[in-house]
C-alpha positions in Angstrom: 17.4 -9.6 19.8 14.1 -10.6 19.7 11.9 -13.8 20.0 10.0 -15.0 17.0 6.5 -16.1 17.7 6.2 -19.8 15.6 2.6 -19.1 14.3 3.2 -16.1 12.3 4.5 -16.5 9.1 7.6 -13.8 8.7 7.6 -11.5 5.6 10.7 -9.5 6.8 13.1 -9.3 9.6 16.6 -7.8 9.8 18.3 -5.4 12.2 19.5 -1.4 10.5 21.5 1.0 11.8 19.6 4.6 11.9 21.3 8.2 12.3 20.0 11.4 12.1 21.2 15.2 13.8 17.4 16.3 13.6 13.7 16.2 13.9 11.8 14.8 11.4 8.9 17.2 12.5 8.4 20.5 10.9 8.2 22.1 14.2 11.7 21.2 14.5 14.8 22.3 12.4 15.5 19.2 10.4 19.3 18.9 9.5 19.5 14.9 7.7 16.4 14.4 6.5 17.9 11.4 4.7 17.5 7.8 4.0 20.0 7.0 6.6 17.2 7.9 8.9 14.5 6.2 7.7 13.3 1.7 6.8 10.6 0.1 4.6 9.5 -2.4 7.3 7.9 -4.0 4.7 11.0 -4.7 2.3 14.1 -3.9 5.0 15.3 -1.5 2.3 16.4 2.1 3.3 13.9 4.5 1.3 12.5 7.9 1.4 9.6 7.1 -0.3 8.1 3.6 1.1 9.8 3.9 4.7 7.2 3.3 7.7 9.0 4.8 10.3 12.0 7.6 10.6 14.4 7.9 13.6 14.1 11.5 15.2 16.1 13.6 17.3 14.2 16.2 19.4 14.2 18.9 22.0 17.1 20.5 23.8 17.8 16.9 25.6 17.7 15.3 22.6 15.0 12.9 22.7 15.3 9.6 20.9 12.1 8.4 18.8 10.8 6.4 16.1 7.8 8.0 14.7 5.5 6.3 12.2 5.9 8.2 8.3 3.8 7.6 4.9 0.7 6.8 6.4 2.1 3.6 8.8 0.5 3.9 12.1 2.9 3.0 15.4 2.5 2.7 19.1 5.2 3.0 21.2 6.0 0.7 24.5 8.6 2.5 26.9 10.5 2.3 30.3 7.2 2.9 33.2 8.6 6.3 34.0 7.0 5.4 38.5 8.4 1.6 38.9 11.3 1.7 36.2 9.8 -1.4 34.3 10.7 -2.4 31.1 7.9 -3.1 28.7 7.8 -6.9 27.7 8.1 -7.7 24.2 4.7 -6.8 22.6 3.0 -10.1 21.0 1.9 -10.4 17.4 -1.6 -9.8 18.8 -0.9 -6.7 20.4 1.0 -5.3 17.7 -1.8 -6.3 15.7 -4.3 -4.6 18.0 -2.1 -1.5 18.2 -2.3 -2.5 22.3 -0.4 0.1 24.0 0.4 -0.9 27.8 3.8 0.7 28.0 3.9 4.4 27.1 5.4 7.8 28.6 7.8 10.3 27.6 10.8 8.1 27.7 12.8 6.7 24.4 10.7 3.9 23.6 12.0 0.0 23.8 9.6 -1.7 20.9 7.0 0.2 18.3 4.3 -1.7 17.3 3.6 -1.2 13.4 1.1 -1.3 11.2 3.1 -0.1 8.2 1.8 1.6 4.7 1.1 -2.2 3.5 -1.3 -3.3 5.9 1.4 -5.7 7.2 2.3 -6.0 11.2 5.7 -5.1 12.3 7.3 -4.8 15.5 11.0 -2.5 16.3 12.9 -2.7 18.8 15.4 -0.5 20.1 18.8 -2.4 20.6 21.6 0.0 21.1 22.1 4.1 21.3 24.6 6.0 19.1 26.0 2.7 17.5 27.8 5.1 15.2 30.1 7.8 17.0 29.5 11.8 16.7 25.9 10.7 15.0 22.8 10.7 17.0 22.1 6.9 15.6 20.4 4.0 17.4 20.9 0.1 16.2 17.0 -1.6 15.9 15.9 -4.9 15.3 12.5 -5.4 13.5 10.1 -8.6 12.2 7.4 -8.0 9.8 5.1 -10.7 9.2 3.2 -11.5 6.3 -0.2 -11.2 7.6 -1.8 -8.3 6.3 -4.9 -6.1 7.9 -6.8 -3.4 6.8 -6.0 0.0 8.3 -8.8 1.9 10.8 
């Protein structure tokens, strides 16, 4: 789980369950473009219409991602592909400062958020295919109250 930082007041934080068979990319065949794929970070509430990010499944591997929907914006902090180091937990700050020090192609281990609210959130990946025969992954997430305004 993750490590709440004292100094930040907390608006939301909670842990979901998301599945999906597809992509949420029109590029992609989407086959669930559902609810069950997708969180309001700012409420914790499983919607089509406020969520800030989606969970995607892509490519002939079948890529894992989180991908930033309805305007949120989202950096992603991943396993360094060379030395096989796992990111650290972003800080408030960098999530603030959409910092991004741990990015490749892999599935990533925390997204940084700003979601559709202007508030900062940070995901983080717990578990793969929580659910069986679903492509699903198990996240944890904090959103804190501070809001900014969007670039």
């Amino acid at each position: 789980m993750q490590t709440r930082e004292g100094d930040h007041s907390v608006l939301v934080e909670g842990t979901a369950i998301l599945c999906n068979q597809g992509s949420l990319f029109e590029e992609f065949p989407t086959v669930l473009p559902l609810r069950e794929a997708m969180i309001d970070l700012d409420s914790g509430a499983a919607t089509v219409e406020a969520a800030d990010i989606g969970f995607s499944v892509g490519g002939t591997m079948r890529f894992y991602s989180i991908i930033p929907i309805n305007n949120a914006i989202g950096t992603l902090w991943s396993l360094n592909g060379l030395t096989n180091e796992l990111p650290p937990q972003p800080t408030f700050e960098q999530c603030k400062e959409q910092v991004n020090l741990f990015n490749n192609d892999n599935v990533p281990l925390y997204v940084c958020v700003i979601t559709s609210e202007g508030h900062i959130a940070r995901v983080k990946f717990e578990k793969s295919d929580p659910v069986q025969q679903v492509s699903s992954v198990e996240i944890s997430f904090i959103t804190w109250e501070e809001r900014i305004e969007k670039p």
